[in-house]
MIGUKOL-186343 format. One record per residue (C-alpha): y, x, z; chain; residue number from 1; residue in three letters. Coordinates in Angstrom, 3 decimals, decimal comma, padded with zeros to 6 digits. Layout:
N
<r <Y; X; Z>; "A"; NUM; "ALA">;
...
This chain:
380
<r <115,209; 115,253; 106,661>; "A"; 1; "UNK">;
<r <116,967; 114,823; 110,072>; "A"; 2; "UNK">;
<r <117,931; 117,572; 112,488>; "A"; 3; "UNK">;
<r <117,475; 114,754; 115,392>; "A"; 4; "UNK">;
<r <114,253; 115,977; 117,238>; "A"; 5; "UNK">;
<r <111,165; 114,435; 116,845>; "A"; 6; "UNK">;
<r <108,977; 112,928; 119,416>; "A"; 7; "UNK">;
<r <105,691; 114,167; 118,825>; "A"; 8; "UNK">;
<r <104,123; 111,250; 120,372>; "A"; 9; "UNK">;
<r <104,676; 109,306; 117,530>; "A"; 10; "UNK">;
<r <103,795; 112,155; 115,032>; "A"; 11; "UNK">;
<r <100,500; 112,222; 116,978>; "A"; 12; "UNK">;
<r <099,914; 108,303; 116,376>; "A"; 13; "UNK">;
<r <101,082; 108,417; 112,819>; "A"; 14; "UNK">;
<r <098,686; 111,010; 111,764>; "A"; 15; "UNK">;
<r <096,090; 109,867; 113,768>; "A"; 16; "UNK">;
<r <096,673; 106,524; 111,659>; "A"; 17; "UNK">;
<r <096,054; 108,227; 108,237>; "A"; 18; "UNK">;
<r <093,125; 110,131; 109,881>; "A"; 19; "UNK">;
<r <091,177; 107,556; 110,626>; "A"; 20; "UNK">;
<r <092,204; 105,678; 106,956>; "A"; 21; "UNK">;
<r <091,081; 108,849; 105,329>; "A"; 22; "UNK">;
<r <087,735; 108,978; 107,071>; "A"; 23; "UNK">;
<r <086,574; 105,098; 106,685>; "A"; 24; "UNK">;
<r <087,620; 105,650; 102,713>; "A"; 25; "UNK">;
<r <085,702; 108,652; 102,598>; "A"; 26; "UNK">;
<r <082,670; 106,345; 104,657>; "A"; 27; "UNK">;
<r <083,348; 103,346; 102,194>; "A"; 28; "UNK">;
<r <083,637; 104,576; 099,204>; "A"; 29; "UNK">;
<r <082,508; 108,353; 098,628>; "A"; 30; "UNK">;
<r <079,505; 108,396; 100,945>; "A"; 31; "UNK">;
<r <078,181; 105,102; 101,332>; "A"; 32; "UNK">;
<r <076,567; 107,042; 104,860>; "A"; 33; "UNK">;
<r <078,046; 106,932; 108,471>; "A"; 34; "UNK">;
<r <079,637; 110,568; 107,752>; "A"; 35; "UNK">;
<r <081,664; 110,468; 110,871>; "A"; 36; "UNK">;
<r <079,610; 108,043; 112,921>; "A"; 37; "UNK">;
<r <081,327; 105,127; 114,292>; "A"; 38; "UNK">;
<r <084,636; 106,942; 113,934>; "A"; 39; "UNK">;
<r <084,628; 106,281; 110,208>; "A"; 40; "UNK">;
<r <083,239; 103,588; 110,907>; "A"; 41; "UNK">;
<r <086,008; 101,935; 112,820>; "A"; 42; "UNK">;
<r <089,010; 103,645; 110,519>; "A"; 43; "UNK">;
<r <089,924; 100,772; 108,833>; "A"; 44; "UNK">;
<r <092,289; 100,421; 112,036>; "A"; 45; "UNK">;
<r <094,378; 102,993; 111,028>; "A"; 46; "UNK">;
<r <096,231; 100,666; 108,809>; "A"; 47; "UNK">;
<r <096,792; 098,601; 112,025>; "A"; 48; "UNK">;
<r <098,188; 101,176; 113,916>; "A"; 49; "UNK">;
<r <101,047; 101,833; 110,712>; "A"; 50; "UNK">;
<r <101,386; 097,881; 110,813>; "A"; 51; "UNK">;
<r <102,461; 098,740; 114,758>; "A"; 52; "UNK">;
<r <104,356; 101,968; 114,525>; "A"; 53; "UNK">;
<r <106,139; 100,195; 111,519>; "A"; 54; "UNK">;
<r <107,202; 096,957; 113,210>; "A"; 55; "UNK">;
<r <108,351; 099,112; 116,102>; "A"; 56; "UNK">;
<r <110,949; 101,813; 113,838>; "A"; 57; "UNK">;
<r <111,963; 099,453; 111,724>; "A"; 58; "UNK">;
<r <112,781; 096,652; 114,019>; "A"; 59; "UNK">;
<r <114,683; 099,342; 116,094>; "A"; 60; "UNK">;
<r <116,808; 100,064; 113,135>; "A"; 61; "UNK">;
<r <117,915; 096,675; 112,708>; "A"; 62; "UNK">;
<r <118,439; 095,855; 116,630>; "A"; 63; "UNK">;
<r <120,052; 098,851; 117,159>; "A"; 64; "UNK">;
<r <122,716; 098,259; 113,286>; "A"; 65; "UNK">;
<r <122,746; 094,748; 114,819>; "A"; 66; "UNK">;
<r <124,486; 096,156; 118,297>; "A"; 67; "UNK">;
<r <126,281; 098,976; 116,709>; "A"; 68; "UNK">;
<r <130,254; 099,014; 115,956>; "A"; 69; "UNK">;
<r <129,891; 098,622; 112,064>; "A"; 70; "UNK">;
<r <127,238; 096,459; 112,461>; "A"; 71; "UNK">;
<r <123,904; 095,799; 110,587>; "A"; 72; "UNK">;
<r <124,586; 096,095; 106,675>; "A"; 73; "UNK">;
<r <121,515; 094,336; 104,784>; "A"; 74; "UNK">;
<r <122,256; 096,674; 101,415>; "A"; 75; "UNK">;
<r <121,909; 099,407; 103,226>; "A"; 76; "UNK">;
<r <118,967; 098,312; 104,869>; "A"; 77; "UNK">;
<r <117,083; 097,466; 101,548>; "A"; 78; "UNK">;
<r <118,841; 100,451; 099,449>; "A"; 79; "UNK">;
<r <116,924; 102,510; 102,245>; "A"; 80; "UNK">;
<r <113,526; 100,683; 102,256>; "A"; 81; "UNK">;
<r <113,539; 101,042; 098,335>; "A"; 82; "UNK">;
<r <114,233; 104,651; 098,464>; "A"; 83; "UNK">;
<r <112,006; 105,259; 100,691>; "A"; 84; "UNK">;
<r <108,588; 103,091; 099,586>; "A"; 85; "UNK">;
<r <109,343; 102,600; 095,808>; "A"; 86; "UNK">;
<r <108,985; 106,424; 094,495>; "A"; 87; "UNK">;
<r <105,811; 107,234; 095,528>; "A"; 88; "UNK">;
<r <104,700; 103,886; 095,069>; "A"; 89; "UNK">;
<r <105,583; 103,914; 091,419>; "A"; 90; "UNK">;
<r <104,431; 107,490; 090,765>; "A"; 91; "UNK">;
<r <100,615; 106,451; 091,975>; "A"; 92; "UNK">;
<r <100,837; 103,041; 090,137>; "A"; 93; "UNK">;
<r <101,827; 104,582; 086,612>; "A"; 94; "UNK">;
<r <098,598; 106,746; 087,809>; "A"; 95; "UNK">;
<r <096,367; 103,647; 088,138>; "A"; 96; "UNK">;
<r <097,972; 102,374; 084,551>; "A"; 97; "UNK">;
<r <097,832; 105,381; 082,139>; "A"; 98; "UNK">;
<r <094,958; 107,218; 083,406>; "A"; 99; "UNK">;
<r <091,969; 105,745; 082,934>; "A"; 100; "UNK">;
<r <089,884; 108,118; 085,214>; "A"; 101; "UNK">;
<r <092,144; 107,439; 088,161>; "A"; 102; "UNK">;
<r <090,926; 103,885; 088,533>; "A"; 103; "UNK">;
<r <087,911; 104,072; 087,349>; "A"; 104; "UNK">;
<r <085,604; 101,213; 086,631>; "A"; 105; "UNK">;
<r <087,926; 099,294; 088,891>; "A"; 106; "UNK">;
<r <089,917; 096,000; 087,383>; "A"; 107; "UNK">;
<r <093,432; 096,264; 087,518>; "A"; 108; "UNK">;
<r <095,786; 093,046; 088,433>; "A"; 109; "UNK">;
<r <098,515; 092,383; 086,276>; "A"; 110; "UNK">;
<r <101,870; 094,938; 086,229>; "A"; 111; "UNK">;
<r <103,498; 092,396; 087,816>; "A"; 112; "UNK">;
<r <101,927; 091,306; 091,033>; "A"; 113; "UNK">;
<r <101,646; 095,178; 092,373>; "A"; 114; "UNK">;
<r <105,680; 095,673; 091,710>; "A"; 115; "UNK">;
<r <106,604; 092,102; 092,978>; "A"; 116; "UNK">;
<r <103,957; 093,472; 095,918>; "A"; 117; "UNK">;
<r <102,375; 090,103; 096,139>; "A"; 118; "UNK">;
<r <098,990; 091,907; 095,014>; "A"; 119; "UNK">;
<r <097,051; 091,347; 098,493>; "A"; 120; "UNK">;
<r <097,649; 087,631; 098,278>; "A"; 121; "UNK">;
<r <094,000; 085,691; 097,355>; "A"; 122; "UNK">;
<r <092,965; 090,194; 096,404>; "A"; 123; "UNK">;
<r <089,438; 090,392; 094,760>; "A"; 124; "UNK">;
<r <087,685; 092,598; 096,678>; "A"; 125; "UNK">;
<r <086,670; 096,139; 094,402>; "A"; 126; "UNK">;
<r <090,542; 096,069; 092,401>; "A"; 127; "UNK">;
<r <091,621; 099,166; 091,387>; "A"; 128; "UNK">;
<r <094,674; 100,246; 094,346>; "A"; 129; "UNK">;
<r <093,123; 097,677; 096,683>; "A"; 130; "UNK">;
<r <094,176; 099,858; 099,565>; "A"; 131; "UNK">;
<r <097,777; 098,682; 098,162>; "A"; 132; "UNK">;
<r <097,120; 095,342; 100,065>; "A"; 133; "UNK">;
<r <098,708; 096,594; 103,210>; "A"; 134; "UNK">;
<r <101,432; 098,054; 101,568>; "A"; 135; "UNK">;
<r <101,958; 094,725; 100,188>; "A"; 136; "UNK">;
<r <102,460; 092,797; 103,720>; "A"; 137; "UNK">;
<r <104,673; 095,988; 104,838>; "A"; 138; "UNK">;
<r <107,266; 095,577; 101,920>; "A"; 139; "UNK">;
<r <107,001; 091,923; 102,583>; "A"; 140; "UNK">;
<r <107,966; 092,304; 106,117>; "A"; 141; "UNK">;
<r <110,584; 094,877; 104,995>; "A"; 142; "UNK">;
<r <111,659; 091,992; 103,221>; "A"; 143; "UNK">;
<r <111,506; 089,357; 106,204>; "A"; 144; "UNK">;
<r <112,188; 091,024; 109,066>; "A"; 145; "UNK">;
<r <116,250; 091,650; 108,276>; "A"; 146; "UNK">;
<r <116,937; 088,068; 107,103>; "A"; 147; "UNK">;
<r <114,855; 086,583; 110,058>; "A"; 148; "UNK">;
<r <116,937; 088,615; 112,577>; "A"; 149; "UNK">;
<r <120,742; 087,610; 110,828>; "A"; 150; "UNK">;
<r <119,440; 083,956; 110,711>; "A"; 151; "UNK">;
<r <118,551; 084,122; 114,264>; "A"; 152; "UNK">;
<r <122,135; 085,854; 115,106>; "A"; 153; "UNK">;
<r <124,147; 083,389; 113,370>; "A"; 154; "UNK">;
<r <121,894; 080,997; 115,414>; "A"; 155; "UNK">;
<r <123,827; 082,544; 118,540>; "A"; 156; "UNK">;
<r <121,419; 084,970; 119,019>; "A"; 157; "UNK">;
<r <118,544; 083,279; 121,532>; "A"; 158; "UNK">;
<r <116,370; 085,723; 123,172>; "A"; 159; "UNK">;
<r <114,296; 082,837; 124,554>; "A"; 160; "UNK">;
<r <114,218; 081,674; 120,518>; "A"; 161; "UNK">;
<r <112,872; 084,811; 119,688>; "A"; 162; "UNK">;
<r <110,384; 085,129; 122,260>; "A"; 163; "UNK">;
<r <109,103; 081,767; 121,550>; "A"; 164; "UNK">;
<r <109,174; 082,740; 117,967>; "A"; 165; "UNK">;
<r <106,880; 085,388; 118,532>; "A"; 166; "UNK">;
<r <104,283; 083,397; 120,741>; "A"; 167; "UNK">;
<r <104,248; 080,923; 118,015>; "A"; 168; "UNK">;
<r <103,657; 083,243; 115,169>; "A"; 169; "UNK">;
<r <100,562; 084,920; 117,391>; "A"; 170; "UNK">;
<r <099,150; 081,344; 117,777>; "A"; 171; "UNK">;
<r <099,390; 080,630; 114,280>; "A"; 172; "UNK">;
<r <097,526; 083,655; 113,329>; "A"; 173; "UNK">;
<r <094,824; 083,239; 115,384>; "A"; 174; "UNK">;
<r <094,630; 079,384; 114,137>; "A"; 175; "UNK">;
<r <094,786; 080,401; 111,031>; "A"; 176; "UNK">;
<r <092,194; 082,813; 111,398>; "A"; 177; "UNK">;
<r <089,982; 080,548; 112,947>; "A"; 178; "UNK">;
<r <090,154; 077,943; 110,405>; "A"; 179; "UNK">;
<r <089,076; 080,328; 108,083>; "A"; 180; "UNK">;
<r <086,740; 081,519; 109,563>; "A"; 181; "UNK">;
<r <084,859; 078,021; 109,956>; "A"; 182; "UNK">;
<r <085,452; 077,805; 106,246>; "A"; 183; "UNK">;
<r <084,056; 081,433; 105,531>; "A"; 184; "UNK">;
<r <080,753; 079,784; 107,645>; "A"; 185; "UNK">;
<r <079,746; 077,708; 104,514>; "A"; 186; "UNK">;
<r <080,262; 080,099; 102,058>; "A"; 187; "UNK">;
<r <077,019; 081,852; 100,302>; "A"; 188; "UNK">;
<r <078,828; 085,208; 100,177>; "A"; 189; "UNK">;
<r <080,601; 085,679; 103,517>; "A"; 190; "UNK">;
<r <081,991; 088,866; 103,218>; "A"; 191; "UNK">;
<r <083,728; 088,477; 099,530>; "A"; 192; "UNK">;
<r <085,240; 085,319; 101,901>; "A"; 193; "UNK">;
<r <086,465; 087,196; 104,811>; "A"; 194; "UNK">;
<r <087,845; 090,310; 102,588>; "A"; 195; "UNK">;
<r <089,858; 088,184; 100,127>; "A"; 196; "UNK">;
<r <091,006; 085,149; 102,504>; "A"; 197; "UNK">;
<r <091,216; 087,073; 105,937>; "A"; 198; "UNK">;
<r <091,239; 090,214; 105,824>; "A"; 199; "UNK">;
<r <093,541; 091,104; 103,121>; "A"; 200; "UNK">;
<r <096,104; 087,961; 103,209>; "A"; 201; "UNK">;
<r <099,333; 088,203; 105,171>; "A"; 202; "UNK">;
<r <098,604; 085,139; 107,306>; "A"; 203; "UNK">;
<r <096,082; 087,130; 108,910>; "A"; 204; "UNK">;
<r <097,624; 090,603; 109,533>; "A"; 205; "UNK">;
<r <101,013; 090,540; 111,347>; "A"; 206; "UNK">;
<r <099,912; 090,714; 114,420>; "A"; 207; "UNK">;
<r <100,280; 094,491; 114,970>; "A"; 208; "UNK">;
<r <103,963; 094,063; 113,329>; "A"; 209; "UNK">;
<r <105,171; 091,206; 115,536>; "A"; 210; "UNK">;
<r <103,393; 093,686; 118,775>; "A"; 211; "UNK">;
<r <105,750; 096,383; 117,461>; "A"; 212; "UNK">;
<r <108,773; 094,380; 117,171>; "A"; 213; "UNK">;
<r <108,564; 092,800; 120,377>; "A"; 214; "UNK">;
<r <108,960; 096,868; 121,781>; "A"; 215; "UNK">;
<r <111,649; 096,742; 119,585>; "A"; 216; "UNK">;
<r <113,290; 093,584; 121,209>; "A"; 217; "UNK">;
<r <112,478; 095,099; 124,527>; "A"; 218; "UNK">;
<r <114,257; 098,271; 124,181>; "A"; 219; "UNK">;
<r <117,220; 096,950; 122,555>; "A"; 220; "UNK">;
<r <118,061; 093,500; 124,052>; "A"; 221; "UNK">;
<r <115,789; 094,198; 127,337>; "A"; 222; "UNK">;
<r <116,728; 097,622; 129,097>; "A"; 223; "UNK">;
<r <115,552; 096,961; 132,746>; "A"; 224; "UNK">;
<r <111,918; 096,120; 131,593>; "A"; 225; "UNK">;
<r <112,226; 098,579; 128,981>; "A"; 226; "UNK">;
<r <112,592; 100,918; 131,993>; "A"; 227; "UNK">;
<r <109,913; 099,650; 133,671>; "A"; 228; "UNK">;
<r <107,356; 100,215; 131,134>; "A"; 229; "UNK">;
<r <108,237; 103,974; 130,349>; "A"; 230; "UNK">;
<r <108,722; 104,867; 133,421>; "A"; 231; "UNK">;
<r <104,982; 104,607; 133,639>; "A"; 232; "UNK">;
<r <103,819; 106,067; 130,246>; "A"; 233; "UNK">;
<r <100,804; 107,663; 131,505>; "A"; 234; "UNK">;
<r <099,846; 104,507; 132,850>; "A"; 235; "UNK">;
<r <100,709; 102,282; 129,826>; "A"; 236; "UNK">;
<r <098,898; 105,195; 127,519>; "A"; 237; "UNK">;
<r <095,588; 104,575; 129,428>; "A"; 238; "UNK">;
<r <096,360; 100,862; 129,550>; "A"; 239; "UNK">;
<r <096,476; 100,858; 125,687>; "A"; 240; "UNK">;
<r <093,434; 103,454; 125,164>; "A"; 241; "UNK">;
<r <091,239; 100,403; 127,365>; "A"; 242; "UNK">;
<r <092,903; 098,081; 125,009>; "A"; 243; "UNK">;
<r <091,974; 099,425; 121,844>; "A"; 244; "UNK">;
<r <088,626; 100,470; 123,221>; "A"; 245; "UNK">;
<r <087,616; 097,170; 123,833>; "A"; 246; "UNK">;
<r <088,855; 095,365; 120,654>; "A"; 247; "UNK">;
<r <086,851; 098,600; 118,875>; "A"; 248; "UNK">;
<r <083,727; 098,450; 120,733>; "A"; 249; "UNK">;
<r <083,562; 094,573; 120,093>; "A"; 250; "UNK">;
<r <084,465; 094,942; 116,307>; "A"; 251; "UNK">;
<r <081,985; 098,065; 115,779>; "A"; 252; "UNK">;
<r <079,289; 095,265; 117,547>; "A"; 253; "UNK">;
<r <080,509; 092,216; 115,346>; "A"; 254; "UNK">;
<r <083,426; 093,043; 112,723>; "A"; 255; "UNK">;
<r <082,767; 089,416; 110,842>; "A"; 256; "UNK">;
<r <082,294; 087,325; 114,121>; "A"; 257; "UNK">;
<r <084,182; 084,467; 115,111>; "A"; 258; "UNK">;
<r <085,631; 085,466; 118,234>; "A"; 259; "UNK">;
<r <086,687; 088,786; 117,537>; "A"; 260; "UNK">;
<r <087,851; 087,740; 114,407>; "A"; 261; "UNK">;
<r <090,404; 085,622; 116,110>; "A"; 262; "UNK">;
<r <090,659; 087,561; 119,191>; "A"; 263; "UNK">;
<r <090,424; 090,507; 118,188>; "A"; 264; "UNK">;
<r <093,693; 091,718; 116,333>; "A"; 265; "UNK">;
<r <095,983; 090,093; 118,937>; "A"; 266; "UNK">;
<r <094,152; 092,697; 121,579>; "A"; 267; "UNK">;
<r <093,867; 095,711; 119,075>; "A"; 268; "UNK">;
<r <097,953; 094,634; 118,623>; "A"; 269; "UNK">;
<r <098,753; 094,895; 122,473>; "A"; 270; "UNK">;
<r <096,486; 098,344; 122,685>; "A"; 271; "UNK">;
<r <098,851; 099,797; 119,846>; "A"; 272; "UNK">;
<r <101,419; 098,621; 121,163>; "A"; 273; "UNK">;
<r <101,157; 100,193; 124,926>; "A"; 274; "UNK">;
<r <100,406; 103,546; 122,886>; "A"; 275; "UNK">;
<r <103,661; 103,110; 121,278>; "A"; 276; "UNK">;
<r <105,214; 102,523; 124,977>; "A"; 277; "UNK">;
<r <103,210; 105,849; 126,023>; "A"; 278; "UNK">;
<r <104,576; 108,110; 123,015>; "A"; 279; "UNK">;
<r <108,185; 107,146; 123,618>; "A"; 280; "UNK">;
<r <108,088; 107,565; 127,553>; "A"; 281; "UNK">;
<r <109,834; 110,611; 128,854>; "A"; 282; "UNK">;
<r <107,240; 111,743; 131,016>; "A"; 283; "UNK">;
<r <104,384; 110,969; 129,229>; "A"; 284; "UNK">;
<r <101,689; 113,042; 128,335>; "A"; 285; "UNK">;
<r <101,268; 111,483; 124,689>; "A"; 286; "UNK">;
<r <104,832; 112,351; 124,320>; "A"; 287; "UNK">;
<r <104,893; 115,945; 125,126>; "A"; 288; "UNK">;
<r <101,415; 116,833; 123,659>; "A"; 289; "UNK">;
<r <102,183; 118,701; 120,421>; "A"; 290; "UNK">;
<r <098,655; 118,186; 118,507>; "A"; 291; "UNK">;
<r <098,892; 121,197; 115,693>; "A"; 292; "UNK">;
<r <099,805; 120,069; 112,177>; "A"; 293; "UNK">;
<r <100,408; 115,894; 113,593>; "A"; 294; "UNK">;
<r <104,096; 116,476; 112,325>; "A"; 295; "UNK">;
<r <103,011; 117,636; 109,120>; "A"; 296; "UNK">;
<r <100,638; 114,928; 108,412>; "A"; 297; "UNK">;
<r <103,028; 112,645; 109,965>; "A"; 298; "UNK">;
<r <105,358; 113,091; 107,409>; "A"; 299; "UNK">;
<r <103,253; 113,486; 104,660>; "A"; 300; "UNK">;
<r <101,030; 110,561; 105,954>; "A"; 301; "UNK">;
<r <102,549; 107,854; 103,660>; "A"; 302; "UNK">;
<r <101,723; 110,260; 100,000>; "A"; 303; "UNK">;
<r <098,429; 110,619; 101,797>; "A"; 304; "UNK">;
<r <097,509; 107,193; 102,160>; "A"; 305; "UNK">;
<r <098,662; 106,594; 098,353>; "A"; 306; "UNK">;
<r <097,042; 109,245; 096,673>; "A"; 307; "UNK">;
<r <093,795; 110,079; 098,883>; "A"; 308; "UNK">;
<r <091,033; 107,550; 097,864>; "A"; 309; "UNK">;
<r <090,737; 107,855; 094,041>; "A"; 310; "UNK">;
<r <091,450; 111,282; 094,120>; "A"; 311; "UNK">;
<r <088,416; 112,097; 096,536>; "A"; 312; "UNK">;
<r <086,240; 109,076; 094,472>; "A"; 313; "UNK">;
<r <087,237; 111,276; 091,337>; "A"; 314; "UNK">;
<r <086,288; 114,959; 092,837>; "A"; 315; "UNK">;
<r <082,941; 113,664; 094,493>; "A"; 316; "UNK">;
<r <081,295; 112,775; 091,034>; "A"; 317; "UNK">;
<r <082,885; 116,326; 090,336>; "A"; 318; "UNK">;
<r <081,095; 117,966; 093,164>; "A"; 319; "UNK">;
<r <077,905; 116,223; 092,861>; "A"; 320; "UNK">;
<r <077,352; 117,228; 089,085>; "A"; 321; "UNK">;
<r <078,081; 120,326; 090,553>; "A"; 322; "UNK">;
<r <074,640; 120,070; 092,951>; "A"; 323; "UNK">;
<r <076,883; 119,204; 096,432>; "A"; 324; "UNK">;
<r <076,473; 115,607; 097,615>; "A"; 325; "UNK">;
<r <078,831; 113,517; 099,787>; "A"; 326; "UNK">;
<r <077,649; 114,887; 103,111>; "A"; 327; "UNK">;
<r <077,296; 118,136; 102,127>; "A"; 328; "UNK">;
<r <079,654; 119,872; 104,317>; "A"; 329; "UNK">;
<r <081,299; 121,919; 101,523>; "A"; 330; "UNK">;
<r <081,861; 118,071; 099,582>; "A"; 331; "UNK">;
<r <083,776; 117,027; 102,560>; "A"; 332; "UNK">;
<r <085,927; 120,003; 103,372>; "A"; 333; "UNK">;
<r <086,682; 120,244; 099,675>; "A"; 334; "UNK">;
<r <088,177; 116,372; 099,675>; "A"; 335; "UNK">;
<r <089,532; 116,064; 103,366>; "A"; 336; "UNK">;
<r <091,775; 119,165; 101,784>; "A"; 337; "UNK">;
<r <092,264; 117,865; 098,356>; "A"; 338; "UNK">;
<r <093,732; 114,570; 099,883>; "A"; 339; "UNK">;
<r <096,471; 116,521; 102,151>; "A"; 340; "UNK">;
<r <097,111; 119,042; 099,472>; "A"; 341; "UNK">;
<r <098,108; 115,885; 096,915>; "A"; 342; "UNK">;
<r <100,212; 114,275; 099,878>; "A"; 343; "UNK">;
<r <101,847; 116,911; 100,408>; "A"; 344; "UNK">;
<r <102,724; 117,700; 096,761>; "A"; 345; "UNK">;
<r <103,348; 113,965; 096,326>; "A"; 346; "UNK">;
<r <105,884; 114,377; 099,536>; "A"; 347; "UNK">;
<r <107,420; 117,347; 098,486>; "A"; 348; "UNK">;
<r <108,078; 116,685; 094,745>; "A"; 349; "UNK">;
<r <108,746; 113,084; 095,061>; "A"; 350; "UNK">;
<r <109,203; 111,893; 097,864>; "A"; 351; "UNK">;
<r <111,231; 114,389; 099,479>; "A"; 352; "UNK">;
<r <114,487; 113,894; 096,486>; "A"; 353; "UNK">;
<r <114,759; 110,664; 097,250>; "A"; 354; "UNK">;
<r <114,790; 110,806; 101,014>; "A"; 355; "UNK">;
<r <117,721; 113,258; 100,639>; "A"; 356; "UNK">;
<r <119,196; 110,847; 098,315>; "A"; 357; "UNK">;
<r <118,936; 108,045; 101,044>; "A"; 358; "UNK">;
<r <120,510; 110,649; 103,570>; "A"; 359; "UNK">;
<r <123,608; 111,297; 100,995>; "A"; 360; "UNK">;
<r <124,233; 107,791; 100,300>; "A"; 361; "UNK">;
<r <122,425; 105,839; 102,990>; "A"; 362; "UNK">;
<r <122,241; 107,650; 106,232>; "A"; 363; "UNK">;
<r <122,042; 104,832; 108,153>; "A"; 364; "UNK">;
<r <121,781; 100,767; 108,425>; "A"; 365; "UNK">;
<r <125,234; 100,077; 109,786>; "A"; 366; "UNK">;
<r <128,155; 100,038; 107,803>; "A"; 367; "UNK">;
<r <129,113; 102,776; 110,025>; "A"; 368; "UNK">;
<r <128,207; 106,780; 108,488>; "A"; 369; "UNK">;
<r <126,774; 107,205; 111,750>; "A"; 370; "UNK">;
<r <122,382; 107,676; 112,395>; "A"; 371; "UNK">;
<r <120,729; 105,995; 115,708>; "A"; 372; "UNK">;
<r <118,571; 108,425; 117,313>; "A"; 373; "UNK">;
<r <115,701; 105,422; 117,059>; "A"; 374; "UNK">;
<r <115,509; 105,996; 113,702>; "A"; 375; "UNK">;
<r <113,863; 110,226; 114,364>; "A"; 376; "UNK">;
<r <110,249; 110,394; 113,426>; "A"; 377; "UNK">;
<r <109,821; 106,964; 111,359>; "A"; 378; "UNK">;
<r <110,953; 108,630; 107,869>; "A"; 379; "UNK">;
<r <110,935; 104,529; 107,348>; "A"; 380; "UNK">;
């Protein structure tokens, strides 16, 4: 899609995002066992770590249009995000609709609310496509982001307003999350609360954005202490692994508590985000390790995440009328493949038209025919 080369320490994260999703659906809804211990256990994160690696590419795009010559066109911007989210989106949901198999027992919401992609707002807990929540939040950031940053450059373009922008939005998530949470305390079914009020609703969840569009604000508008931090990658990589290993090992002890509940996505947000820091950096180790197959997954890591859970729901009643259970190693082989098999076709039959599409027409988000090498490995 781009002859720019590609930083494999992002490829690395990226699949290791849609990894881990894989592996909790697999846990959450095929299994019902701790298959992969607390790894798949934990996976749920992976969607995090997109929210992260999206707020850091996209806002890039934008700061970087915003600086450039032509300057930053918003129908570009959104002619882009629509070629690139809306294909596969639609291809899956017309799945969900017309074939009854592929949701299952599952309800559906109304047409509407999954194309308007308000779907996660006040989301019942067991919908059919209720991974589609965080899609939801990303296409409403998509959606935010641009408008927020022109407002805020016709405002004469405040650093210190956007920095204080950002603190404020972290404190009202965490406030908001609290409050909640003291609600969720008198409710009879607790988790049904946190799921559909917390855990699923936008309020709650942009903390790993606003992490990766503060990099964003740091590399473009900030060089020195942009600099600073990846000219130590090694350093912020094992700052961000302590990070994220603390805001795991307290959510694996207490997912639904109050503290980590608040706490905890602000600190799984700056873990991310120093991982992010560490995959960029020149002489980082996260950088130049080339894991085998990361750029393929990468890329085909957004089809993956669509099609993977009702297909492998689907093909383990399949294999278990056939005499292999859930854990049966042959069971889990069988559907860890069948889910990168249908990303990839997904990818490569849809997907991949429409990206060259966006290259003909849209190949980048200033009005200038000219592509910002911050844009390489986000196929955002």
């Amino acid at each position: 899609m781009s002859t720019s080369t590609r930083i494999h320490g992002l490829d690395t994260l990226r699949a290791l995002a849609v990894t881990l999703v894989v592996l909790h659906h697999y846990v959450l809804f095929v299994s019902d066992a701790p298959t992969f211990g607390w790894v798949g256990q934990i996976g749920w994160v992976g969607v995090d770590l997109f929210f992260a690696l999206s707020g850091y590419l996209i806002g890039n795009q934008i700061f970087a249009a915003m600086k450039s010559p032509g300057g930053f066109s918003l129908r570009r911007f959104y002619a882009r995000r629509l070629l690139r989210t809306l294909p596969n989106y639609w291809v899956v949901l017309a799945l969900y609709f017309l074939w009854p198999a592929f949701r299952g027992d599952d309800p559906l919401l109304a047409l509407w609310e999954y194309a308007t992609f308000i779907q996660n707002f006040a989301l019942e807990p067991g919908s059919a496509f209720s991974h589609s929540w965080s899609l939801a939040i990303e296409e409403q950031f998509y959606l935010l982001l641009p408008a927020v940053a022109l407002l805020g450059a016709l405002w004469g373009g405040s650093l210190r307003l956007a920095w204080t922008a950002i603190a404020l939005a972290f404190v009202a998530g965490m406030l908001v999350r609290a409050d909640l949470w003291q609600e969720m305390a008198g409710q009879t079914h607790k988790l049904y609360f946190y799921f559909k009020w917390i855990y699923y609703s936008s309020l709650c969840r942009f903390d790993e954005l606003l992490a990766g569009v503060s990099l964003a604000i740091l590399r473009n508008h900030h060089p020195g202490a942009w600099g600073c931090l990846t000219r130590h990658g090694n350093l912020m990589g094992g700052l961000g692994l302590l990070s994220c290993a603390v805001a795991f090992w307290f959510f694996l002890d207490d997912r639904y508590g109050f503290g980590i509940t608040v706490f905890g996505f602000p600190l799984m947000a700056l873990g991310f985000s120093l991982l992010i820091v560490a995959a960029v950096a020149e002489d980082s180790l996260l950088r130049r390790l080339k894991v085998p197959g990361a750029g393929a997954l990468a890329l085909w890591s957004y089809a993956i995440y669509l099609l993977h859970k009702p297909l492998c729901v689907m093909a383990a009643k399949w294999m278990a009328q056939r005499g292999f259970g859930a854990e049966h190693p042959l069971t889990i082989a069988a559907l860890l493949t069948l889910s990168v098999l249908t990303g990839w076709l997904l990818y490569k039959h849809i997907e991949t038209p429409f990206m060259l599409l966006r290259m003909r027409y849209f190949p980048a988000n200033s009005r200038s025919v000219t592509t910002d090498k911050v844009g390489k490995n986000s196929a955002l």
